[in-house]
C-alpha positions as CSV (number, residue, x, y, z in Angstrom):
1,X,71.0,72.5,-21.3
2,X,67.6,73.9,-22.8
3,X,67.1,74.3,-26.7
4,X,67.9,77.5,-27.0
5,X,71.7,77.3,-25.3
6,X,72.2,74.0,-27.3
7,X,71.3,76.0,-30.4
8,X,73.9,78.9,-29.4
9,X,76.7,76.9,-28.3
10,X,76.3,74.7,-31.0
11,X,78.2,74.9,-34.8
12,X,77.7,78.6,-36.4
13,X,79.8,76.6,-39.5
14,X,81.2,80.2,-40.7
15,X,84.0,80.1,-42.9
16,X,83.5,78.9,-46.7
17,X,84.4,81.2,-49.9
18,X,84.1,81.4,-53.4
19,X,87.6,80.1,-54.5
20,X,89.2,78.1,-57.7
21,X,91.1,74.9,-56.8
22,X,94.2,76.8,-56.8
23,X,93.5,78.2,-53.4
24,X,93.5,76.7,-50.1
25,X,93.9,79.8,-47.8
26,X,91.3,80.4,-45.2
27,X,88.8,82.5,-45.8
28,X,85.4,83.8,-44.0
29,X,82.3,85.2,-45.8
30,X,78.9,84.7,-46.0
31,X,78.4,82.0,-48.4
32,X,77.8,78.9,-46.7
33,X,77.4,79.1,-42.4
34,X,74.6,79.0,-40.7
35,X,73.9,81.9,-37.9
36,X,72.4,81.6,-34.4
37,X,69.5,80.1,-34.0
38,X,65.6,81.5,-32.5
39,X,63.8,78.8,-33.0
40,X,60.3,79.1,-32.6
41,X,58.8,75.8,-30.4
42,X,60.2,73.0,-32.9
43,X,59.5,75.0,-36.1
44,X,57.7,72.7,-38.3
45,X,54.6,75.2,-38.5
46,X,52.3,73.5,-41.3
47,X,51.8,76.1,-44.4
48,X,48.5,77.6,-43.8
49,X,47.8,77.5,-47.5
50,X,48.4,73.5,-47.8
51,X,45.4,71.0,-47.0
52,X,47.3,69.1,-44.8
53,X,46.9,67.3,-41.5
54,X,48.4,69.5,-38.4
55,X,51.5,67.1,-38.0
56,X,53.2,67.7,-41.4
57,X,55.1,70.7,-42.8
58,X,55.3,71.0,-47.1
59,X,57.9,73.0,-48.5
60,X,57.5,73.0,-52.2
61,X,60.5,73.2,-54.2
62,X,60.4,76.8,-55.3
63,X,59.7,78.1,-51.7
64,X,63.6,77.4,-50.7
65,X,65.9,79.7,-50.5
66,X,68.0,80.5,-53.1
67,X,71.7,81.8,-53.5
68,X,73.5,81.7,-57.2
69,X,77.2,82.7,-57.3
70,X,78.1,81.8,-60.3
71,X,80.2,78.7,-59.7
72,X,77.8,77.8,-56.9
73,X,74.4,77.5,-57.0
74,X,72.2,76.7,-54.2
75,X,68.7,75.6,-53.0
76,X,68.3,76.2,-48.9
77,X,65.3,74.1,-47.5
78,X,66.5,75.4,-43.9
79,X,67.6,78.8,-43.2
80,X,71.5,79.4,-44.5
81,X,73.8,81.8,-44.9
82,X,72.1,85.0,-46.4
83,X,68.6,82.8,-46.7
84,X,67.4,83.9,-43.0
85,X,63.2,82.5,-42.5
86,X,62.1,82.1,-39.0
87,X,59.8,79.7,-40.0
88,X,62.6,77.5,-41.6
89,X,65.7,76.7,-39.1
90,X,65.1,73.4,-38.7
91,X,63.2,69.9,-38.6
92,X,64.3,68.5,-35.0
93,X,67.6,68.0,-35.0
94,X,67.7,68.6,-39.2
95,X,69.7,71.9,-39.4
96,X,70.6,71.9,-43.2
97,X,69.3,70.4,-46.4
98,X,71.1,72.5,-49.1
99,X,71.0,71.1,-52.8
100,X,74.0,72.5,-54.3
101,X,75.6,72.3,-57.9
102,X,79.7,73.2,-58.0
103,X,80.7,74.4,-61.4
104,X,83.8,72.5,-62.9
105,X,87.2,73.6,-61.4
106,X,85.5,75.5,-58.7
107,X,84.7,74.6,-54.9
108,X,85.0,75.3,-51.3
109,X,88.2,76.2,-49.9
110,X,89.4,75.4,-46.1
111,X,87.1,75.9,-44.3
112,X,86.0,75.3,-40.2
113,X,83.6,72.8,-38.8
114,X,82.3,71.8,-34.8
115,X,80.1,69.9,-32.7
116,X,77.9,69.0,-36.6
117,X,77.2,66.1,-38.4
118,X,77.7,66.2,-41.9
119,X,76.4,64.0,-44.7
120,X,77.1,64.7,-48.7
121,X,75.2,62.2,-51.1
122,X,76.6,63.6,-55.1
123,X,74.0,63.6,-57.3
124,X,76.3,64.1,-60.4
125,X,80.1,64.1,-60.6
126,X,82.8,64.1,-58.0
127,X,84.0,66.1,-55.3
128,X,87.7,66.0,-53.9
129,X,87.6,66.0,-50.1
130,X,90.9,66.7,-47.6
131,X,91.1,67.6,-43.7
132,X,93.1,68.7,-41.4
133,X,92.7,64.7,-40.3
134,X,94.9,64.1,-43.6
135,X,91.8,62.3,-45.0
136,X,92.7,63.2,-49.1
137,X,89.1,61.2,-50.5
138,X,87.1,61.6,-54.0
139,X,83.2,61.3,-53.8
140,X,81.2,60.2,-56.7
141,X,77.4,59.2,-57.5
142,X,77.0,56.5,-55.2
143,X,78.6,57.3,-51.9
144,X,77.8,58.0,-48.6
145,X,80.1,60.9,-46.9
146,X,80.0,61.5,-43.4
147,X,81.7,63.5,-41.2
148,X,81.7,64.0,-37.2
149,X,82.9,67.8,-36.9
150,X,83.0,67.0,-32.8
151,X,86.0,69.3,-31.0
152,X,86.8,70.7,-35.2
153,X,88.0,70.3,-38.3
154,X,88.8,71.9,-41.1
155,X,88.1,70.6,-44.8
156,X,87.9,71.8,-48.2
157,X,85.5,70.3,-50.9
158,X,86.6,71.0,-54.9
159,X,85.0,70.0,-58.1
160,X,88.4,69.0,-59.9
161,X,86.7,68.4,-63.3
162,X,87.6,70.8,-65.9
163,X,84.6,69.6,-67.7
164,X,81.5,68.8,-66.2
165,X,79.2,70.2,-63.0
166,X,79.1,68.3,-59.9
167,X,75.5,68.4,-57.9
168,X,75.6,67.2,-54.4
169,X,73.3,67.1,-51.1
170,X,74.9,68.8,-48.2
171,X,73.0,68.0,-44.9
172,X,73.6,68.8,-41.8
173,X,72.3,67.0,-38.0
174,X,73.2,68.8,-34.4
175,X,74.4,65.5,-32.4
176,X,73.6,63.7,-29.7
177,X,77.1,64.1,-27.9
178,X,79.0,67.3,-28.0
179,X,82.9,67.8,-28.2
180,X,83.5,64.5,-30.0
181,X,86.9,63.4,-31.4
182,X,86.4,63.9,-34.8
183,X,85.9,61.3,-38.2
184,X,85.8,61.0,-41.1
185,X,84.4,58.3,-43.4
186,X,82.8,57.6,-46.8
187,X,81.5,54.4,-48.5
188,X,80.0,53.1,-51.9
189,X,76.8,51.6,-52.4
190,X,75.2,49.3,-55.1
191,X,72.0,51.7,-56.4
192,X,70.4,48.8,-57.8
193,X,69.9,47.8,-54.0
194,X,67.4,50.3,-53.9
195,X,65.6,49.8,-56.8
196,X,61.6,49.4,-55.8
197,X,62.7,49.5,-52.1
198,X,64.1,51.5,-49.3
199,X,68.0,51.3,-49.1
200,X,69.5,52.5,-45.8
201,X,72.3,54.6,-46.2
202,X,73.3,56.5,-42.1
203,X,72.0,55.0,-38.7
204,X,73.5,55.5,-35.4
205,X,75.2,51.9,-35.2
206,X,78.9,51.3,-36.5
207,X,77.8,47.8,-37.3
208,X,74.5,48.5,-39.4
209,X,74.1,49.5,-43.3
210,X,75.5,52.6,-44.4
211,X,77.3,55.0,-42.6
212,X,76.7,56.2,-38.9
213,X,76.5,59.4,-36.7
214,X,76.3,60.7,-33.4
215,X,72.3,60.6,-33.5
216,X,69.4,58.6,-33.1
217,X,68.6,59.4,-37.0
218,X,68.5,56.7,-39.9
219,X,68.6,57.8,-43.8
220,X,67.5,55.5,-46.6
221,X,67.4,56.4,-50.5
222,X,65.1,55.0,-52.7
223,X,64.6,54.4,-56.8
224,X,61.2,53.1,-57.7
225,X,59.3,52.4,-60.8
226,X,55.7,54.3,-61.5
227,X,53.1,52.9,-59.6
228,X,54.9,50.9,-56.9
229,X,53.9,51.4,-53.2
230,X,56.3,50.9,-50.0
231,X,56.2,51.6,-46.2
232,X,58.7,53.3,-44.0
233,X,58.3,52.1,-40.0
234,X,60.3,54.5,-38.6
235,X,62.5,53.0,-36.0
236,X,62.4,55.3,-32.9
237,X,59.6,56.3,-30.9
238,X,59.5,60.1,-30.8
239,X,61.6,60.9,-34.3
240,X,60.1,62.9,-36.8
241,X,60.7,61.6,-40.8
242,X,61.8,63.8,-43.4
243,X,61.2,63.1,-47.0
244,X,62.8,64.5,-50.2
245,X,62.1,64.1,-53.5
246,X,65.0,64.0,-55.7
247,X,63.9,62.9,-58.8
248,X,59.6,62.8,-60.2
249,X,57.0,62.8,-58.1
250,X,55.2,60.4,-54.9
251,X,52.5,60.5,-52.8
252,X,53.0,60.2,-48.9
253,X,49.7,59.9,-47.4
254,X,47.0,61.6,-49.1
255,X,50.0,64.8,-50.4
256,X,51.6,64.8,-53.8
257,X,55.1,65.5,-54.0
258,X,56.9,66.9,-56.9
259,X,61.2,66.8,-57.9
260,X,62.7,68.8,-54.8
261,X,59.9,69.3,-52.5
262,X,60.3,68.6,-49.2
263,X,57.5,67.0,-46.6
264,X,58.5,66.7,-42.8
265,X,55.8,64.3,-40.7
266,X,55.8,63.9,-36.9
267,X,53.9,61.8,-34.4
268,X,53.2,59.0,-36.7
269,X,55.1,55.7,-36.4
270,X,55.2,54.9,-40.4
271,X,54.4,56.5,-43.9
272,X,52.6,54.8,-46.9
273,X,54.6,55.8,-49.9
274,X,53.8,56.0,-53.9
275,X,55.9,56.6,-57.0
276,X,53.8,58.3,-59.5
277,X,56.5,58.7,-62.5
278,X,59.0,55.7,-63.6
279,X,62.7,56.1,-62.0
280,X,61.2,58.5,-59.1
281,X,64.1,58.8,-56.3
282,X,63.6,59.9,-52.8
283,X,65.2,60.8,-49.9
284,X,63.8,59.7,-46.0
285,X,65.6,61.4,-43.3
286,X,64.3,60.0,-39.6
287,X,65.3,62.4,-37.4
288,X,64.6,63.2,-33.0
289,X,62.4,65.8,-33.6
290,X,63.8,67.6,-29.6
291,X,67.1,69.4,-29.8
C-alpha cells in the first residue's frame, strides 16, 4: 500500500461536538477530525525564515493553529479540523499534536475512532473517559492514556469538575498494523522519576516502561532544573524525534526553544538537550518518519 492510500484508508476521526456532560448522543461536526490527507513527500519542510540545519522543522508556538469554542480551546501543531496547512499534516507517522484546555462541566461527547493510536497526557485536572469497551476511567496529572482505535470505538471524554479547567495533550500516531482489536489502557506515573532526566512514558513493548502502541515510536517526559544538560539516543534506526516544550525554554542543538514550540529532527541518531529556565518540562516523541 503506497502513502497516499494508507493516508485515505486510514482514520478521518469525524465525529466530536460541543456538548455539556448531560449529553451523550452522537453527534458529527467539525470540531475535532481530521480530513484526508495530500501529503507533500514527508512534510517536514524546514521554515525558510529559521537558521536551521536542512533536517529539522520549527514550529514556534504562535504559528499553530488555533480554534476557541468557548468551552474548548485549542492549539493544532498538525493540521485539524477547520485548521487545514499543507505544510503541516504530519511528522512521519505523527498525525496530531493538539494542546487542548476543556472548560469545567464541558467535554466531548460519543464520539467514533479507527485504525489510530491515541495518547492523552493532562496537564491540569481530570478527564472522565468511557467506551463502547465499558472502560468507565478518570485521568489526572500524571497518567498515561492510550488507546488502540483498531477495527473502532467509540468514547466520550468530559471535564466533570464544576470548578476548575482541565488542560490535556491529545496525540495522535497512524499504526503499524491496521484493523486491530481494540484497547484500552491508562497508568500513573511518579513525576519525580523525571526530574533532571528523561522518563519514558509509550514504547512498542507490553513489557517496557509506560504504556505501548501499535508503532515502532517511544515517548519520554522530562522535568529539569536551569542549566542541566541530557541526551536522547533515539532507539530505532530510521525514526525521526519530536520535541515539545511544555513548560520554559531548552536548547536542542544550536535552536532555542520557548513554552509550546515544537522542533521535529530526522536523520540524526541522538539530540543534545538544555534547560535554560528552572522546572522546564518537555515532551520527546520518536517517531518512523515513512507512513
Amino acid at each position: 500500500m503506497d502513502r497516499k492510500d494508507f493516508i485515505k484508508k486510514g482514520l478521518m476521526g469525524t465525529g466530536m461536538f460541543i456538548t455539556s456532560a448531560a449529553v451523550g448522543d452522537v453527534i458529527k461536526n467539525d470540531i475535532d477530525e481530521i480530513k484526508e490527507l495530500e501529503p507533500l513527500g514527508f512534510n517536514h519542510l524546514p521554515n525558510p525564515e529559521s537558521l536551521i540545519v536542512e533536517n529539522t522543522v520549527l514550529h514556534k508556538a504562535a504559528t499553530r493553529g488555533h480554534a476557541n469554542h468557548g468551552w474548548l480551546d485549542s492549539h493544532h501543531t498538525f493540521s485539524f479540523a477547520n485548521y487545514h496547512n499543507p505544510d503541516r499534516m504530519h511528522f512521519g507517522v505523527l498525525r496530531v499534536l493538539n494542546d487542548d484546555r476543556v472548560d469545567a462541566g464541558m467535554g466531548f461527547g460519543k464520539h467514533p475512532h479507527d485504525n489510530m493510536e491515541i495518547i492523552s497526557i493532562p496537564l491540569e485536572g481530570d478527564l472522565e473517559h468511557q467506551d463502547s469497551m465499558g472502560n468507565t476511567a478518570v485521568i489526572k496529572k500524571g497518567d498515561i492514556q492510550v488507546m488502540s482505535a483498531g477495527t473502532g470505538i467509540y468514547h466520550s471524554e468530559f471535564n466533570k469538575n464544576k470548578d476548575r479547567l482541565t488542560k490535556f495533550l491529545q496525540i495522535w500516531v497512524y499504526p503499524n498494523k491496521r484493523n486491530v482489536t481494540p484497547r484500552y489502557d491508562q497508568i500513573s506515573l511518579d513525576e519525580k522519576d523525571r526530574h533532571n532526566k528523561l522518563q519514558q512514558i509509550l514504547s512498542p513493548n507490553p513489557d517496557d516502561a509506560g504504556v505501548w502502541i501499535h508503532q515502532d515510536a517511544w515517548f519520554h517526559l522530562g522535568k529539569f532544573d536551569k542549566g542541566i544538560t541530557t541526551e536522547y539516543k533515539l532507539k530505532k534506526e530510521g525514526n525521526g524525534i519530536y520535541a515539545f516544550v511544555i513548560k520554559g525554554d531548552f536548547n536542542i542543538g544550536n535552536i532555542s526553544l520557548n513554552e509550546r514550540d515544537g522542533l521535529g529532527i530526522w536523520s540524526t541518531s541522538a539530540i543534545a538537550i538544555e534547560s535554560l529556565s528552572q522546572d522546564a518540562e518537555i515532551l520527546l516523541m520518536e517517531v518512523p518518519m515513512v507512513l
